[in-house]
N, CA and C atoms as an extended XYZ file, in Angstrom:
249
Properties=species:S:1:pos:R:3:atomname:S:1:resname:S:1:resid:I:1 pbc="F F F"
N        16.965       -8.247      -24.122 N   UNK     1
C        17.502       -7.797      -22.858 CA  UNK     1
C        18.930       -8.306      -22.697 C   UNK     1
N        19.508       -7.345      -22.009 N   UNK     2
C        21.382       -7.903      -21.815 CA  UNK     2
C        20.903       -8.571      -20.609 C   UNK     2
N        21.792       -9.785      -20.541 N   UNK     3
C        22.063      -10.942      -19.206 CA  UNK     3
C        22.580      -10.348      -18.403 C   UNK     3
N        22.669      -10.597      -17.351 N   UNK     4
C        23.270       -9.952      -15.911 CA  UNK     4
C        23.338       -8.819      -15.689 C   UNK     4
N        22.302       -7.654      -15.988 N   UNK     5
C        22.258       -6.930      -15.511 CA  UNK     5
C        20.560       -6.202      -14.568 C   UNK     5
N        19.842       -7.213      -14.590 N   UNK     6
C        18.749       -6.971      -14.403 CA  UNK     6
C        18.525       -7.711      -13.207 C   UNK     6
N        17.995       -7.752      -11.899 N   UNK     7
C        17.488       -8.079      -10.551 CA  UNK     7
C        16.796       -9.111      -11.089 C   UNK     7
N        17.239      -10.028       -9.919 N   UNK     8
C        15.844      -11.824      -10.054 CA  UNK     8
C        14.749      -11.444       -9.373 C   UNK     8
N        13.794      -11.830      -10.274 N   UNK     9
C        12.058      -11.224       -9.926 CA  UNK     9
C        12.033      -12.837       -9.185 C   UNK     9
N        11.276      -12.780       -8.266 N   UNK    10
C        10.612      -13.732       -7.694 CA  UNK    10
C         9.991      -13.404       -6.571 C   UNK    10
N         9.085      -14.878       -5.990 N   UNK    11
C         7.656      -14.311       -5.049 CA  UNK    11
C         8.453      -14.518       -3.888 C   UNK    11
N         7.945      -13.002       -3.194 N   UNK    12
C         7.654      -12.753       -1.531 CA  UNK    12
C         6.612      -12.278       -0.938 C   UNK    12
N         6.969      -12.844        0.386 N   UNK    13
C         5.877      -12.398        1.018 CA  UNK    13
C         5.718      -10.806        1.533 C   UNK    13
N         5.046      -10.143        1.889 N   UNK    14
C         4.818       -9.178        2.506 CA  UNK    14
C         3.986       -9.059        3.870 C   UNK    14
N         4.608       -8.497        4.789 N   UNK    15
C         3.413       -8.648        5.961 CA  UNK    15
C         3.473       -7.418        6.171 C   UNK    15
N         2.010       -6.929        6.741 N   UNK    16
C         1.470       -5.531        7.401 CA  UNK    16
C         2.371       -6.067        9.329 C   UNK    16
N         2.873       -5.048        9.417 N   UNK    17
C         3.682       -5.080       11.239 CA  UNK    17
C         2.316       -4.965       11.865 C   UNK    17
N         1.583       -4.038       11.550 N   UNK    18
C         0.416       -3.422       12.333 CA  UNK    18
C        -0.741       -4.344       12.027 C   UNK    18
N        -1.336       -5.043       11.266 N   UNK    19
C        -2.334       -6.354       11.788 CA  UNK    19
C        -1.566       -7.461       11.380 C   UNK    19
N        -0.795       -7.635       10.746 N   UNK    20
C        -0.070       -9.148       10.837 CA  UNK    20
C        -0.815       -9.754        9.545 C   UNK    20
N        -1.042       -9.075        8.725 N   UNK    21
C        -1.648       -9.562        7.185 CA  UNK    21
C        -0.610       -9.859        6.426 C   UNK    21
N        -0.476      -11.184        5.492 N   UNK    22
C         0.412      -11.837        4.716 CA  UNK    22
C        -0.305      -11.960        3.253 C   UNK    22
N         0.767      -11.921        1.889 N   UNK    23
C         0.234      -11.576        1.041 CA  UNK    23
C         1.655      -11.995        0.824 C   UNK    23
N         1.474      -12.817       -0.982 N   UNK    24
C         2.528      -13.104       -1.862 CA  UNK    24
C         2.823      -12.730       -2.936 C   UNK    24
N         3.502      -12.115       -3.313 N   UNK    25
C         3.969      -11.578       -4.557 CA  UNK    25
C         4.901      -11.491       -5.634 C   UNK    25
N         4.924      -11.011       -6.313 N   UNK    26
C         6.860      -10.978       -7.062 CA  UNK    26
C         6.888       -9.419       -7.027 C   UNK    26
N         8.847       -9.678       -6.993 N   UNK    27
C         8.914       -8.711       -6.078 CA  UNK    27
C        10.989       -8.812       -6.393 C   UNK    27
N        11.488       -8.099       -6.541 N   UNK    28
C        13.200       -7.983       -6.601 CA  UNK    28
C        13.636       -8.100       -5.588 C   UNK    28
N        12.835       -7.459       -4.684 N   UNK    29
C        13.005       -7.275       -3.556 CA  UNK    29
C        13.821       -8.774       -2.768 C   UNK    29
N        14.861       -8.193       -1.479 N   UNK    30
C        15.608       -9.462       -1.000 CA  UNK    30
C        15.269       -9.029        0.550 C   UNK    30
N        15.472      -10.371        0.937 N   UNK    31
C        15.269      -10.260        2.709 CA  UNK    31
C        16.097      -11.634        3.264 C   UNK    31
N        16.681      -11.413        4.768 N   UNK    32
C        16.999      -12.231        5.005 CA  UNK    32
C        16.408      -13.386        5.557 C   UNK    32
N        15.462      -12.820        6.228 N   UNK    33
C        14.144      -13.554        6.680 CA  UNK    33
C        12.982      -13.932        6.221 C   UNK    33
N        13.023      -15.596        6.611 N   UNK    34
C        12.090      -16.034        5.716 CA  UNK    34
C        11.173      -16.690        6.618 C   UNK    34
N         9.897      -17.044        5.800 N   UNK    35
C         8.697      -17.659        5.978 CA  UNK    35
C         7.901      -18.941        5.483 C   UNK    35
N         7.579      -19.423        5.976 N   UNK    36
C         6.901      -21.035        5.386 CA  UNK    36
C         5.937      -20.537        5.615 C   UNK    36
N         4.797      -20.753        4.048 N   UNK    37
C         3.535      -20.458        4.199 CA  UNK    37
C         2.332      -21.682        3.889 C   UNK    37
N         1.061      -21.723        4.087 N   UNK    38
C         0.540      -22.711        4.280 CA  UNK    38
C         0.577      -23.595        2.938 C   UNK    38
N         0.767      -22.931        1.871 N   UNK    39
C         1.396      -24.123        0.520 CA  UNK    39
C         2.282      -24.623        1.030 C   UNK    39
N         3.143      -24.705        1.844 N   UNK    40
C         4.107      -25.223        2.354 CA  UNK    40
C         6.112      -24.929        1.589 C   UNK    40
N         5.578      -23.759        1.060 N   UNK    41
C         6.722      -23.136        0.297 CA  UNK    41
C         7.640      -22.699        1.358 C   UNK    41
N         9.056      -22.123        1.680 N   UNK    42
C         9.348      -20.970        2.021 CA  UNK    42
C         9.733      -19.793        1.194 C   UNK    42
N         9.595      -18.760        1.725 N   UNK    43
C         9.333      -17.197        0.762 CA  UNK    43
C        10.379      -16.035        1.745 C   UNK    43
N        11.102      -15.331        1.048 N   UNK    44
C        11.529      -14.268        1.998 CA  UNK    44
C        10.475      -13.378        2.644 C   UNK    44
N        10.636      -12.876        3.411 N   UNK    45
C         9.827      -11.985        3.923 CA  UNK    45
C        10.085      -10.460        4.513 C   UNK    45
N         9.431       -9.859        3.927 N   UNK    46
C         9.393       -8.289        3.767 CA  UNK    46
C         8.377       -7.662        4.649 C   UNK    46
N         8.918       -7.006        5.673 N   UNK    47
C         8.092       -6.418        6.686 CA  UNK    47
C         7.373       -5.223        6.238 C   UNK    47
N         6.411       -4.645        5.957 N   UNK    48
C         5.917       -3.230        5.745 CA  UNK    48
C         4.726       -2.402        6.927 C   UNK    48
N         4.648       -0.899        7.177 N   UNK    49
C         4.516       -0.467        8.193 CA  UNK    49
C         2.735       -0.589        7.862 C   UNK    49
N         2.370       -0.299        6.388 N   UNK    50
C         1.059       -0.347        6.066 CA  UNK    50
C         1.030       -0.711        4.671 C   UNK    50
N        -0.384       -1.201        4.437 N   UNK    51
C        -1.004       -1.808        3.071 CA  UNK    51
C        -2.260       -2.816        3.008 C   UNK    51
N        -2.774       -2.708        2.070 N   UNK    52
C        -4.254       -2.290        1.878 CA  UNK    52
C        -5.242       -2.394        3.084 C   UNK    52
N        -4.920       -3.733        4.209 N   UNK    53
C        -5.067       -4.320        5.395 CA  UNK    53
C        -5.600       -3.546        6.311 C   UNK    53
N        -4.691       -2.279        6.451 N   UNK    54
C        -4.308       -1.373        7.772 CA  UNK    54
C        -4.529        0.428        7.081 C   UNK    54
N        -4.386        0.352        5.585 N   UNK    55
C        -4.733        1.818        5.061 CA  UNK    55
C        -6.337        2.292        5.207 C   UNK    55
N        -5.918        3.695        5.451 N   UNK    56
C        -7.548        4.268        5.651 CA  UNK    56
C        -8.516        4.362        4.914 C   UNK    56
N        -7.946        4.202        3.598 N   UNK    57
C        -8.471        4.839        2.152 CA  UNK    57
C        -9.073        3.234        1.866 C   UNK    57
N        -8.374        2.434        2.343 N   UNK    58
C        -8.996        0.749        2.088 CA  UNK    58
C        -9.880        0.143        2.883 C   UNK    58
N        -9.569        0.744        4.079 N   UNK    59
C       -10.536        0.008        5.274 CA  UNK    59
C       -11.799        0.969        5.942 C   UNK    59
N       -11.790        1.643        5.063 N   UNK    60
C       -13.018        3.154        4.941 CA  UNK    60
C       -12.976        3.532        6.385 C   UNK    60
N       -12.250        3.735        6.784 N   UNK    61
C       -11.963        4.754        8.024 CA  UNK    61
C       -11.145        6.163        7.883 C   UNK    61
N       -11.630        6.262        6.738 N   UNK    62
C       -10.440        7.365        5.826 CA  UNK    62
C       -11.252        8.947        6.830 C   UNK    62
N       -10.835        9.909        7.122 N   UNK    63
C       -11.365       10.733        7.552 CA  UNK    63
C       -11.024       12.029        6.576 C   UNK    63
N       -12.336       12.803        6.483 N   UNK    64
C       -12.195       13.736        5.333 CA  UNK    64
C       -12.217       15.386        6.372 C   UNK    64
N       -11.219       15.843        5.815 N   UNK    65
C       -11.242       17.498        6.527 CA  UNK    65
C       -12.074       18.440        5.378 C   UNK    65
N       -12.771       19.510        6.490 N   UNK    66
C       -13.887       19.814        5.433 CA  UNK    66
C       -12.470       21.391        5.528 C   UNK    66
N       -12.344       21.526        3.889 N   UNK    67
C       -11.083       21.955        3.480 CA  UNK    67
C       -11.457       23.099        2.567 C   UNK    67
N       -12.078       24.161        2.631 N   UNK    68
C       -12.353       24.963        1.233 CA  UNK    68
C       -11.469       26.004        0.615 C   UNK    68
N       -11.802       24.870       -0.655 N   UNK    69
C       -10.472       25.735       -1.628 CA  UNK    69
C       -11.119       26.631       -2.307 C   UNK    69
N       -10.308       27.457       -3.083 N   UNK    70
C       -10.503       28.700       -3.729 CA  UNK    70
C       -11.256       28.674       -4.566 C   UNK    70
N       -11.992       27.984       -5.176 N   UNK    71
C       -13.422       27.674       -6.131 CA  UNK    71
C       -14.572       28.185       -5.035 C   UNK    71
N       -14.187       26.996       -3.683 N   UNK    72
C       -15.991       27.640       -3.007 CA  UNK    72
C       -15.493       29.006       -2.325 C   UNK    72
N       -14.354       29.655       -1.692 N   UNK    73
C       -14.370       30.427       -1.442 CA  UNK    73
C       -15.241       31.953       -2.332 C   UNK    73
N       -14.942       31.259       -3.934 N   UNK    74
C       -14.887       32.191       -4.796 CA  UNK    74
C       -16.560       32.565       -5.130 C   UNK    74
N       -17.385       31.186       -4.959 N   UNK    75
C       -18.592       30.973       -5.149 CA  UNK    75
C       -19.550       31.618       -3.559 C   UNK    75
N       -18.625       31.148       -2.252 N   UNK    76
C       -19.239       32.101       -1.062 CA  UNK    76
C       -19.452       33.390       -1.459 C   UNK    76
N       -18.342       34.002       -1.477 N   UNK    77
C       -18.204       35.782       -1.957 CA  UNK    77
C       -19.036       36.131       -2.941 C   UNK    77
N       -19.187       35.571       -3.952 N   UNK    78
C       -19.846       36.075       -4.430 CA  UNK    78
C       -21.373       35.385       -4.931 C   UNK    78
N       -21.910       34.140       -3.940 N   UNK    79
C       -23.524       34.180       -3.717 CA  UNK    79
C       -23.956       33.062       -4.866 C   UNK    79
N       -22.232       31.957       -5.376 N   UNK    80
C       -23.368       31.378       -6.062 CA  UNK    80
C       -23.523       29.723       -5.490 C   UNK    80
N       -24.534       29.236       -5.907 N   UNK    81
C       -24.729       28.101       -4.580 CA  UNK    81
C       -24.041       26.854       -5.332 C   UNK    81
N       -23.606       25.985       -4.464 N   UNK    82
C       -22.772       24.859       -4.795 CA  UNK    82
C       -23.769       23.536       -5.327 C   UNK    82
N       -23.304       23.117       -6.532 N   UNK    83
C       -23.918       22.158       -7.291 CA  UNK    83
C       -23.591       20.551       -6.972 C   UNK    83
């Protein structure tokens, strides 16, 4: 790898805005604001709107639309029953 051209990897935090879930990571990512966490480190900190915490698909509140695509349409019309 060439020197100086590649971003410093190191751990941050991440928090969900919407439940206030904290999580540490590595990350290029820069922030000006930082956090002391109960290791007693401080970490920049990176605000995010959602993740795994607060997603639907994670916290099984996922809601499914009953959606029919052109397979069952194709199988209605013409009478054959769904497997």
């Amino acid at each position: 790898m060439r020197n100086g051209i590649h971003p410093e990897y190191h751990q941050v935090v991440f928090q969900d805005s919407s439940t206030g879930f904290k999580f540490i990571t590595g990350s290029t990512a820069n922030s000006e604001e930082t956090i002391k966490m109960d290791d007693g480190n401080t970490y920049p900190l990176i605000r995010v709107e959602i993740s795994s915490d607060s997603h639907p698909f994670y916290t099984g509140k996922q809601k499914f639309t009953q959606a029919d695509g052109a397979v069952d349409r194709f199988n209605k019309k013409y009478g054959f029953a769904n497997k």
